[in-house]
BAKE-173648 format. One record per residue: residue number from 0; residue in one letter; x, y, z of N, C-alpha, C, O in turn. Coordinates in steps of 0.1 Angstrom, whole numbers, padded with zeros to 4 digits. Each point is the difference from the previous one (the first is absolute). Example, Ala and Ser with C-alpha at 12.3 -4.5 7.8 and 13.67 -1.06 7.14 Angstrom:
<nodes>
+-----+---+-------+-------+-------+-------+-------+-------+-------+-------+-------+-------+-------+-------+
!   k ! r !  n_c1 !  n_c2 !  n_c3 ! ca_c1 ! ca_c2 ! ca_c3 !  c_c1 !  c_c2 !  c_c3 !  o_c1 !  o_c2 !  o_c3 !
+-----+---+-------+-------+-------+-------+-------+-------+-------+-------+-------+-------+-------+-------+
!   0 ! A !  0132 ! -0057 !  0078 ! -0009 !  0012 !  0000 !  0009 !  0012 !  0000 !  0010 !  0000 !  0007 !
!   1 ! S ! -0014 !  0011 ! -0014 !  0009 !  0011 !  0000 ! -0008 !  0011 !  0008 !  0005 !  0011 !  0001 !
+-----+---+-------+-------+-------+-------+-------+-------+-------+-------+-------+-------+-------+-------+
</nodes>
This chain:
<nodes>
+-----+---+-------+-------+-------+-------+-------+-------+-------+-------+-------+-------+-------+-------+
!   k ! r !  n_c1 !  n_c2 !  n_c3 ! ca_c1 ! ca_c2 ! ca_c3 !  c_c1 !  c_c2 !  c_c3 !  o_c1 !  o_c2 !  o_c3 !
+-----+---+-------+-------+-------+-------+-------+-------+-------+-------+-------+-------+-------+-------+
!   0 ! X ! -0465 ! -0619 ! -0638 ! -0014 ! -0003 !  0003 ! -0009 !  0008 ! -0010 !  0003 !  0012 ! -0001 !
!   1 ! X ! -0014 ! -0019 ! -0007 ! -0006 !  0010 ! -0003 ! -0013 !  0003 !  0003 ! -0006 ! -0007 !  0008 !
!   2 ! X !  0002 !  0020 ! -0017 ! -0007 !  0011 !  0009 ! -0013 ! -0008 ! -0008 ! -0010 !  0001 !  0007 !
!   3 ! X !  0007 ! -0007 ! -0017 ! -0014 ! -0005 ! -0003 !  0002 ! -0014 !  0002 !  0007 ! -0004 ! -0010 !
!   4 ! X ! -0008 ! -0006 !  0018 ! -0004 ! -0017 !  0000 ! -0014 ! -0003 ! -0010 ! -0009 !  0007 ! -0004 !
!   5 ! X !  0013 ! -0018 !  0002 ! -0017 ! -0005 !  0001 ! -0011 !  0002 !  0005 ! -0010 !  0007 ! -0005 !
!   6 ! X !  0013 ! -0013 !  0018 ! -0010 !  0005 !  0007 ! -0011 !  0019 ! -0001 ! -0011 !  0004 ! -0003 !
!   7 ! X !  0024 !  0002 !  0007 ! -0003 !  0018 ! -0006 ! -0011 !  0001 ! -0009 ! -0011 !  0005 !  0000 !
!   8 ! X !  0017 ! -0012 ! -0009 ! -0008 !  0000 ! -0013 ! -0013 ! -0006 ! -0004 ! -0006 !  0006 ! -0009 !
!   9 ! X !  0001 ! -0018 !  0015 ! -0008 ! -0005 !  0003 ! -0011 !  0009 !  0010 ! -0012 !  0002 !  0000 !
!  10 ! X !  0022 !  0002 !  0007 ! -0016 !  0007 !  0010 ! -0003 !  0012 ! -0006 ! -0011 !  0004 !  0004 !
!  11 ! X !  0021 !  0009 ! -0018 ! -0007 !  0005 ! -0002 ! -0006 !  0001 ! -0012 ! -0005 !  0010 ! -0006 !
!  12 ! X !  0006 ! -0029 ! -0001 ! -0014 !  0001 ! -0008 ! -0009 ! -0003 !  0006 ! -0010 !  0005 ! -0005 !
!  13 ! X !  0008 ! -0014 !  0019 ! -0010 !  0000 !  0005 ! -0007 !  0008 !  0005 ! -0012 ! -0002 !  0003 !
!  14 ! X !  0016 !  0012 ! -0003 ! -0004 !  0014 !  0009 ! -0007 !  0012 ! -0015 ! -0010 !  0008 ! -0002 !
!  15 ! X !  0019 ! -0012 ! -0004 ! -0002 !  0012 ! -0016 ! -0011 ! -0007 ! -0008 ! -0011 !  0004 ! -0004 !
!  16 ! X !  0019 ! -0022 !  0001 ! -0010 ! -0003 ! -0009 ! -0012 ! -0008 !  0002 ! -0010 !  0005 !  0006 !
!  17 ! X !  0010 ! -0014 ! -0011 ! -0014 ! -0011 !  0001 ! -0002 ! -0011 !  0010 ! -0011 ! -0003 !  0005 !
!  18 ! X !  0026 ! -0005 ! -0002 !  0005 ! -0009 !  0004 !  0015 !  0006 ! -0003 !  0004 !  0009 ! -0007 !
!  19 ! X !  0003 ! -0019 !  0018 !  0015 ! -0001 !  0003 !  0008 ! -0001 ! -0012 !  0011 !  0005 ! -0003 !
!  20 ! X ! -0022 ! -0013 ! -0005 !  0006 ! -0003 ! -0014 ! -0003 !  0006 ! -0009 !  0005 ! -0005 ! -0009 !
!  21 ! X ! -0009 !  0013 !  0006 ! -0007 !  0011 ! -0009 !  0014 !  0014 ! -0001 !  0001 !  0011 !  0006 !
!  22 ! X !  0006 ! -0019 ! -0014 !  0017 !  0009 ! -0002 ! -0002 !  0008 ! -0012 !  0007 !  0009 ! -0002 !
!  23 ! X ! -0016 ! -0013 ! -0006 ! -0005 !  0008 ! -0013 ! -0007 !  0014 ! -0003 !  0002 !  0007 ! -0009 !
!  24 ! X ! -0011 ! -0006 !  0021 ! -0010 !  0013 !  0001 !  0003 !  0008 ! -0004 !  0007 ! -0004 ! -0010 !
!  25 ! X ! -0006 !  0023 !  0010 !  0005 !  0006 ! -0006 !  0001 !  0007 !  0018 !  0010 !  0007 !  0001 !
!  26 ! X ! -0020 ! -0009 !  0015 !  0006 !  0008 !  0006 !  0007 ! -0014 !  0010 !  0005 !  0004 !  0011 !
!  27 ! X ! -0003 ! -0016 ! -0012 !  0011 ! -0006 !  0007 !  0011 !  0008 ! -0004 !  0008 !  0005 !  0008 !
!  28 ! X ! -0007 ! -0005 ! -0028 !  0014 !  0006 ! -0003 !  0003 !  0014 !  0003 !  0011 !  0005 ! -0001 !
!  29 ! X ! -0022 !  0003 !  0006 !  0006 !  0015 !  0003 !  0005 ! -0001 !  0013 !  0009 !  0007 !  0004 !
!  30 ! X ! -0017 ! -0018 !  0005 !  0005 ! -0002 !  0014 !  0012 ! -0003 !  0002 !  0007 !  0003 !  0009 !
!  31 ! X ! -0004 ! -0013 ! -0020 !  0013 ! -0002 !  0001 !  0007 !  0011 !  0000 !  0004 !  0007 !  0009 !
!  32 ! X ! -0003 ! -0006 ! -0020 !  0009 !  0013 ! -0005 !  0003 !  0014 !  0009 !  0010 !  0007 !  0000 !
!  33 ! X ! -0019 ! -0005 !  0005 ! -0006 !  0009 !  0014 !  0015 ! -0001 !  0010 !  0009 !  0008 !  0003 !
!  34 ! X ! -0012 ! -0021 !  0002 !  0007 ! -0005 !  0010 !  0015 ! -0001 ! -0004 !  0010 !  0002 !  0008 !
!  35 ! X ! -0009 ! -0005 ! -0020 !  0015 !  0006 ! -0004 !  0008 !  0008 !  0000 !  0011 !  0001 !  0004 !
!  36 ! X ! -0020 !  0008 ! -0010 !  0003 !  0017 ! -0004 !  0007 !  0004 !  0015 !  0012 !  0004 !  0002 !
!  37 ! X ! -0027 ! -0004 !  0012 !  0008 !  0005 !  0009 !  0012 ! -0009 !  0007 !  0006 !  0004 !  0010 !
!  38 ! X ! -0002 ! -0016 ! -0017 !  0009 ! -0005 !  0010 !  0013 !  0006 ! -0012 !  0010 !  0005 !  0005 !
!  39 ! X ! -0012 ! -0007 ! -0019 !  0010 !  0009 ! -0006 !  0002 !  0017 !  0005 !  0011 !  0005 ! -0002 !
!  40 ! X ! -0023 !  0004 !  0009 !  0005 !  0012 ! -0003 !  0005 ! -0001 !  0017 !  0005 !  0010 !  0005 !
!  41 ! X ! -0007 ! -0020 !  0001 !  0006 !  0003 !  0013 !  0012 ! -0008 !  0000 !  0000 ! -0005 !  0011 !
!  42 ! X !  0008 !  0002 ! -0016 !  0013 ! -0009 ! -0008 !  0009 !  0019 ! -0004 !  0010 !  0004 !  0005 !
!  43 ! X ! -0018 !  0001 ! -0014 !  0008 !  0012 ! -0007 !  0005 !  0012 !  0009 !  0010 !  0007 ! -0002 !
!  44 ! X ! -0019 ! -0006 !  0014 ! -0001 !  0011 !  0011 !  0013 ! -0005 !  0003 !  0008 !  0008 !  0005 !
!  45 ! X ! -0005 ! -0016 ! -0006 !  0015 ! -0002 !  0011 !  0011 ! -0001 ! -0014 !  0011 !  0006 !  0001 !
!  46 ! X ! -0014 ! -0011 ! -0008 !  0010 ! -0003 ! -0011 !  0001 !  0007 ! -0010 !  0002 ! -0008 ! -0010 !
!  47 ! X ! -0003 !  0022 !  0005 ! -0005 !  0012 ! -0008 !  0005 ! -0004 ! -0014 ! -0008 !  0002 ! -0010 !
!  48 ! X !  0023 ! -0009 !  0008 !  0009 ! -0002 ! -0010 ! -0005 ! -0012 ! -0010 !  0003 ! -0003 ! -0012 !
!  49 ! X ! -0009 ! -0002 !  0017 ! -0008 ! -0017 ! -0003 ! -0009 !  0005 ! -0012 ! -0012 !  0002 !  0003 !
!  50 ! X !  0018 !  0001 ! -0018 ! -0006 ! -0003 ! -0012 ! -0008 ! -0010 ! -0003 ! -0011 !  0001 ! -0004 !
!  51 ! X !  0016 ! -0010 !  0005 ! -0009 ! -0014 ! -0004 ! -0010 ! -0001 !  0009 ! -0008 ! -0009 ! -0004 !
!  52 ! X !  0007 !  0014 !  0014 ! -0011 ! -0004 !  0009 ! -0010 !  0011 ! -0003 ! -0012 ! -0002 !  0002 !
!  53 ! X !  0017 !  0017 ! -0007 ! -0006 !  0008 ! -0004 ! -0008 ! -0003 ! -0010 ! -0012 !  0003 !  0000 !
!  54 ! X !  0018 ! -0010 ! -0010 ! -0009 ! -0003 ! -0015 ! -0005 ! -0010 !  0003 ! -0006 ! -0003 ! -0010 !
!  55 ! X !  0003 ! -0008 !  0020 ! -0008 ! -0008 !  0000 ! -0012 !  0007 !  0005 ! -0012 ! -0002 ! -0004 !
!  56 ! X !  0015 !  0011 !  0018 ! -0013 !  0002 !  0002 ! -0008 !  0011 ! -0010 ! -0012 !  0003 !  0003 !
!  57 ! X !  0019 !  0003 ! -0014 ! -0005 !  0005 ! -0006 ! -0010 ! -0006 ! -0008 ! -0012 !  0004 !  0000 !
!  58 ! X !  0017 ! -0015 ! -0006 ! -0006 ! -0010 ! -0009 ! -0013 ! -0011 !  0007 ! -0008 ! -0006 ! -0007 !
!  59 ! X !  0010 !  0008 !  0020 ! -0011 ! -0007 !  0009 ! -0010 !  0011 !  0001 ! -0011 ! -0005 !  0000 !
!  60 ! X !  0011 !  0020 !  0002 ! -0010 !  0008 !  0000 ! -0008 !  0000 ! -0012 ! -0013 !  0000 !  0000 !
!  61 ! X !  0024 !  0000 ! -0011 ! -0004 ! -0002 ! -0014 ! -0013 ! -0010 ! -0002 ! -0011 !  0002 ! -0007 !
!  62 ! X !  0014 ! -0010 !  0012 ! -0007 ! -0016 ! -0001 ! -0014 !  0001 !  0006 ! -0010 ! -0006 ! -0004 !
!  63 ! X !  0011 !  0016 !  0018 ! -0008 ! -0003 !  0007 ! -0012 !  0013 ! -0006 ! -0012 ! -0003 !  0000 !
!  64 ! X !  0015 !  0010 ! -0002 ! -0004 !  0011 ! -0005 ! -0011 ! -0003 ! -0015 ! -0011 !  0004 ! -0001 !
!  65 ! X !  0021 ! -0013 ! -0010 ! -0009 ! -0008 ! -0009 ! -0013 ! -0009 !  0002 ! -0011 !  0000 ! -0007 !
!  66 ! X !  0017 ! -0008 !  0021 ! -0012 ! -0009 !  0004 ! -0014 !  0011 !  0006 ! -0012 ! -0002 ! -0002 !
!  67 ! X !  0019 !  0013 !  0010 ! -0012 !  0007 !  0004 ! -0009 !  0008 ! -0010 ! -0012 ! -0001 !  0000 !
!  68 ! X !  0020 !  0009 ! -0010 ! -0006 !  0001 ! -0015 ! -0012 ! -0013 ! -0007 ! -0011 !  0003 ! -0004 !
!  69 ! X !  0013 ! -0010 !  0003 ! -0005 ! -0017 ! -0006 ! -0011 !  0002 !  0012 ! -0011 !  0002 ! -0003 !
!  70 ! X !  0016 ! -0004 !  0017 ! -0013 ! -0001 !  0006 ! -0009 !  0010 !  0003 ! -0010 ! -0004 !  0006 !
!  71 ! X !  0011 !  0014 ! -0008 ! -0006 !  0016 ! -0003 ! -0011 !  0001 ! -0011 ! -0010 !  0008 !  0001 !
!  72 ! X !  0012 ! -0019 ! -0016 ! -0005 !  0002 ! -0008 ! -0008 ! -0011 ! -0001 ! -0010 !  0000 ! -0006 !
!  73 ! X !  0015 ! -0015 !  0015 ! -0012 ! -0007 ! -0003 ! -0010 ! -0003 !  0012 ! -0011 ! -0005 ! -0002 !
!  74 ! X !  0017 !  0008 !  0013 ! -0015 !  0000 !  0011 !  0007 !  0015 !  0010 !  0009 ! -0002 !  0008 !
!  75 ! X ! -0013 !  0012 ! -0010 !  0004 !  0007 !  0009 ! -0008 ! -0002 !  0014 !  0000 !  0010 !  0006 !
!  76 ! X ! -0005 ! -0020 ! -0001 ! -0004 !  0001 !  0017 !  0012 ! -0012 !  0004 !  0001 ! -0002 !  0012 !
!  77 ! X !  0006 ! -0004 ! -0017 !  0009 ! -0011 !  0002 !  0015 !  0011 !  0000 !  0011 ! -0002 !  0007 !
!  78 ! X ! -0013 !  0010 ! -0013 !  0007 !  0009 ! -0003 !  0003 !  0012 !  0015 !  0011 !  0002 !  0006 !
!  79 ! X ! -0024 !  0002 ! -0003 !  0002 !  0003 !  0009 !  0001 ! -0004 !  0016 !  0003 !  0007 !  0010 !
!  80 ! X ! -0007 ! -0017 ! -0010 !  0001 ! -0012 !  0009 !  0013 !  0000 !  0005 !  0002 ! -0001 !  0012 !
!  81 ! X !  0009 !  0002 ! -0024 !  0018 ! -0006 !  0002 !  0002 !  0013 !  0005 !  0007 !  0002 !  0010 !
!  82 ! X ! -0013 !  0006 ! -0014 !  0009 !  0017 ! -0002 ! -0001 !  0000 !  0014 !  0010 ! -0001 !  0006 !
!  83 ! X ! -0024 !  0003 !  0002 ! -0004 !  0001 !  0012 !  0009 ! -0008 !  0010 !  0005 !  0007 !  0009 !
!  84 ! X ! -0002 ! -0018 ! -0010 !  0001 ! -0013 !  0009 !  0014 !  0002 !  0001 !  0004 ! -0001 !  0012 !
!  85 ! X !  0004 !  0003 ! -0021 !  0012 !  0001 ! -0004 !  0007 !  0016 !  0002 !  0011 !  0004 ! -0003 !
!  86 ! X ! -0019 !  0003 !  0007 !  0002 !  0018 !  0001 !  0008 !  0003 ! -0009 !  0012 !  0001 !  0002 !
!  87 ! X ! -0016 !  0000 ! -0010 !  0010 !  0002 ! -0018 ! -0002 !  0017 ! -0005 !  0008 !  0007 ! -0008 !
!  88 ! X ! -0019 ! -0002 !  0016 ! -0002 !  0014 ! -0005 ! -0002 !  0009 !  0014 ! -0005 ! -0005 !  0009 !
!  89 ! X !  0008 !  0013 ! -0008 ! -0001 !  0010 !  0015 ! -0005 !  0009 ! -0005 ! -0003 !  0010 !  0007 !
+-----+---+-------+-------+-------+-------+-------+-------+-------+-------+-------+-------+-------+-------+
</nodes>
């Protein structure tokens, strides 16, 4: 079974981006990515040994981390919008 459907994914660009369909944005894609990270780092708590799952989510922080940079520099209130909504910073 997996852990993102369609559906999943649709509701949270609906929720992140513009419309359901709005897969492009920069915070549908942090949402995404968001939602991965913790279903990857709650995957690793049990499975410690799991290299490849390690370097992916490495490479997804990576990713998401770039997009928040990009959107930092070109509207920071959209910027902090995600950060807020998304609890990205404590």
């Amino acid at each position: 079974m997996a852990y993102l459907t369609a559906e999943k994914k649709q509701e949270l660009f609906g929720q992140y981006g513009k419309s359901n369909t709005d897969t492009g944005s920069p915070e549908s894609q942090i949402a995404l990515f968001s939602y991965r990270i913790s279903h990857l780092t709650e995957h690793l708590k049990s499975n410690k040994h799991d290299f490849g799952t390690q370097r992916a989510l490495l490479r997804l922080v990576g990713k998401r981390r770039a997009l928040l940079e990009y959107l930092k520099e070109v509207d920071i209130e959209r910027y902090r919008a995600i950060v807020k909504t998304l609890n990205l910073r404590k």
